[in-house]
C-alpha positions in Angstrom: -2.6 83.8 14.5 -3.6 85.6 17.4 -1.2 88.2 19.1 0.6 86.3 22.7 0.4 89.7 24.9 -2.8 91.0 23.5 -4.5 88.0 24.3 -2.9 87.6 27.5 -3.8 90.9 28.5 -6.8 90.7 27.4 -7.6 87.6 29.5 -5.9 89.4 32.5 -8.5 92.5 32.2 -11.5 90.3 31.9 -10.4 88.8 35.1 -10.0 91.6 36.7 -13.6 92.9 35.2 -15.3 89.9 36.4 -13.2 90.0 40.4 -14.4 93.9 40.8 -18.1 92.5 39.5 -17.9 89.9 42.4 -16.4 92.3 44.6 -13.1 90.5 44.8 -9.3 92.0 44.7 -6.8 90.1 42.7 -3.6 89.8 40.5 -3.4 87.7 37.3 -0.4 86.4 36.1 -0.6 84.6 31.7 2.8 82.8 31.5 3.9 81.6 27.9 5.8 78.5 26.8 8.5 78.9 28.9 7.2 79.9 32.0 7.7 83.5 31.7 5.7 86.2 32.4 3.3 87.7 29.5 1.0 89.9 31.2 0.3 90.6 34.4 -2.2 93.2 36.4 -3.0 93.5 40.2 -6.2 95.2 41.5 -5.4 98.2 43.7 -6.6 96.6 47.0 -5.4 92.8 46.2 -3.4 91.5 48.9 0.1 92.0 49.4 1.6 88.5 48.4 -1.4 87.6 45.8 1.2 89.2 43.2 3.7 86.5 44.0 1.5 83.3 44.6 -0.8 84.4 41.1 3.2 84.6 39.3 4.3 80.9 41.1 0.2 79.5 40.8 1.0 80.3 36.9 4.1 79.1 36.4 3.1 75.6 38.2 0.6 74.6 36.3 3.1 75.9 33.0 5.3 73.0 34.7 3.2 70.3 35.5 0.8 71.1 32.7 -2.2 70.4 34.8 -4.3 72.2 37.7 -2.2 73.6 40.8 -5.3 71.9 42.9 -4.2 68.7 41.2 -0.6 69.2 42.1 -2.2 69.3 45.6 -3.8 66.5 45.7 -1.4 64.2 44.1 1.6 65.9 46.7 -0.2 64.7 49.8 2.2 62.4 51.8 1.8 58.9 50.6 0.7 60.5 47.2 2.9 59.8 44.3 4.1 63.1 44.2 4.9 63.4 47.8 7.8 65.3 48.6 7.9 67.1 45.4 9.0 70.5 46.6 12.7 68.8 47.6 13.0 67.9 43.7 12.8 71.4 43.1 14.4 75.1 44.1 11.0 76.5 41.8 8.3 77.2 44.2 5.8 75.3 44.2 1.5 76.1 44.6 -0.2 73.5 45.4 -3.7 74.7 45.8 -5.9 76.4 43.5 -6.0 79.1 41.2 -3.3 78.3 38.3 -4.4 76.7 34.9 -2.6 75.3 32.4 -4.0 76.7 28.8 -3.6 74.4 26.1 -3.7 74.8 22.4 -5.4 78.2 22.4 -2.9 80.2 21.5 0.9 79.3 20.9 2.6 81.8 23.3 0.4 81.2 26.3 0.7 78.2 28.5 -1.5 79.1 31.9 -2.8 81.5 34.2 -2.7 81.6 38.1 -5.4 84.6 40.0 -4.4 85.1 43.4 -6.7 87.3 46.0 -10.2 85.2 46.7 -10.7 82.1 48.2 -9.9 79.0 46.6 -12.4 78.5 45.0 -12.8 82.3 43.7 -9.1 81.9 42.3 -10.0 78.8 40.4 -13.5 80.3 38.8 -11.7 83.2 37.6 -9.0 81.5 36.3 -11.2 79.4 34.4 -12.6 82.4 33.1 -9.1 83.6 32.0 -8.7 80.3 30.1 -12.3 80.7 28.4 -11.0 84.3 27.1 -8.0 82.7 25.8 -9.3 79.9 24.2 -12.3 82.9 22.7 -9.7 84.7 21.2 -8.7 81.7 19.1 -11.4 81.0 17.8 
């Protein structure tokens, strides 16, 4: 069984090794099976709210279990899940950049980056989850 936090932390440098390699600033945020924080870094640099959004982009995707892009695109109004922030004091991210992380380790449940675009957030999340999933192997 692999260690929760050394895995999570681990996933949370190799993020932060592959942003500075792209030349991008962010924070990472692992959540576990609860929602709560595991590990956590932010790059000196990243900006000011990407601490919060990478925290709430995590813990979405722990709720809904899926992609906060997915969340997104299902919440748009006349989607099914339109209107989904009034069902809920817990904010909500509905664009990219959170993960969920399934069956890789027991303590970890997903990972939001905050700090690029989009689309940066979401490739180096999925990077997170490939470190995750590695270290279970």
């Amino acid at each position: 069984m692999t260690d929760t936090y050394l895995t999570a932390s681990r996933a949370v440098d190799a993020v932060i090794s592959e942003a500075t390699r792209r030349g991008i600033t962010v924070s990472v945020a692992v959540v576990g099976l609860g929602g709560e924080l595991v590990a956590f870094g932010r790059m000196d640099g990243a900006p000011p709210l990407s601490a919060e959004i990478a925290r709430n982009k995590a813990a979405t995707s722990w709720v809904f279990g899926a992609a906060t892009r997915q969340l997104g695109e299902l919440s748009v109004p006349g989607g099914p899940l339109a209107g989904i922030e009034a069902a809920t004091t817990r904010p909500l991210v509905r664009f990219g950049g959170g993960l969920p992380v399934r069956g890789a380790n027991p303590g970890i449940s997903a990972i939001g980056v905050s700090g690029g675009t989009v689309e940066e957030d979401e490739e180096l999340a999925a990077f997170g989850v490939e470190v995750i999933v590695g270290a279970a192997s």
